[in-house]
N, C-alpha and C positions, 0 to 999 in steps of 0.2 A: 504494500500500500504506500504511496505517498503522502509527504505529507504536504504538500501543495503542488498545484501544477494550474497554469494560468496558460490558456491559448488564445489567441488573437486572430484572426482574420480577416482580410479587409485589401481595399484596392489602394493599391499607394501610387504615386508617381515616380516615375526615376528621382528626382529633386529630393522627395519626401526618404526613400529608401534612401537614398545617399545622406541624409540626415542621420537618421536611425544611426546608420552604421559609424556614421565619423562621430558624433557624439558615445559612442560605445568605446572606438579606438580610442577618444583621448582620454575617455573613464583609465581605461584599460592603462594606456601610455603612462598615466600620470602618476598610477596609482591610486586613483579614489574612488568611491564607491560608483559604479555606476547608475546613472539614473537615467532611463527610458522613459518618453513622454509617449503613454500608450493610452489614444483616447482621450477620457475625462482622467485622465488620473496619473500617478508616476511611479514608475517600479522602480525598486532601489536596492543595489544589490552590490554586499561585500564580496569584491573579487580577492581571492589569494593572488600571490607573485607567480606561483605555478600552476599550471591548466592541461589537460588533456584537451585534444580537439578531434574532431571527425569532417571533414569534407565530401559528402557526396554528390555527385551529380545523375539525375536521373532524365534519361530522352524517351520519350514513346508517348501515343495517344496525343500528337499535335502539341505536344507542351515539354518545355525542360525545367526539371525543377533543382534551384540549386540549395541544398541545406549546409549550413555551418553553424556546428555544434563546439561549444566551451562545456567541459565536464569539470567540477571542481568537489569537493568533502563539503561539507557542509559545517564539519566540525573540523578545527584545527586539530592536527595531533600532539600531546601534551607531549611536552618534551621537559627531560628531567634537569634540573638544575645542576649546573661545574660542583662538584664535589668537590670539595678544598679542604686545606690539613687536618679541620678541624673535625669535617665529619668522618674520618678513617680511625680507626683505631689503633693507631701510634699515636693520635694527639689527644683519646681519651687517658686520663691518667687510671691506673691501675693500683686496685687496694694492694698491700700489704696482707698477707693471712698468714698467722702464723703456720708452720710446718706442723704437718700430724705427729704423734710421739712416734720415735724413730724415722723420723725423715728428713732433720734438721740438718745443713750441713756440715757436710763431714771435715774433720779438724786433722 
């Protein structure tokens, strides 16, 4: 199941689709979140630096249709924090316990 999916359809002009997409690139370019003017309304969507993509092109039945697909996580993946001297265990200090009877050192 998803947990959203939003489809659009609709006639645009060459003008208009070149819009769409240069407004995507420079989201994309800039690094900031992209925002799509779709309709009454604006989609806004945090892009990662990394992406999967897919290109297809399909011809047949009097029509070519061109699809380009961005895949990204939806969730970043945690990544664990530089371990430094302090968390290893040469830089916790260690008790003292005395030796059991007969195991003290030997003289």
């Amino acid at each position: 199941m998803r947990d959203l999916k939003f489809e659009q359809k609709r006639s645009l002009s060459r003008r208009e689709a070149a819009d769409q997409l240069t407004a995507l690139a420079a989201a994309l370019r800039e690094g900031a979140d992209a925002e799509l003017e779709l309709g009454p309304g604006t989609l806004s969507l945090r892009v990662p630096d990394d992406l999967r993509s897919e290109i297809e092109v399909e011809i047949g039945d009097g029509e070519i249709e061109l699809e380009i697909e961005l895949k990204w996580p939806t969730a970043t993946p945690r990544t664990e924090p530089p371990r430094t001297a302090a968390d290893t265990d040469e830089a916790t200090p260690r008790k003292s316990m005395p030796a059991a009877p007969g195991q003290g050192p030997s003289r």
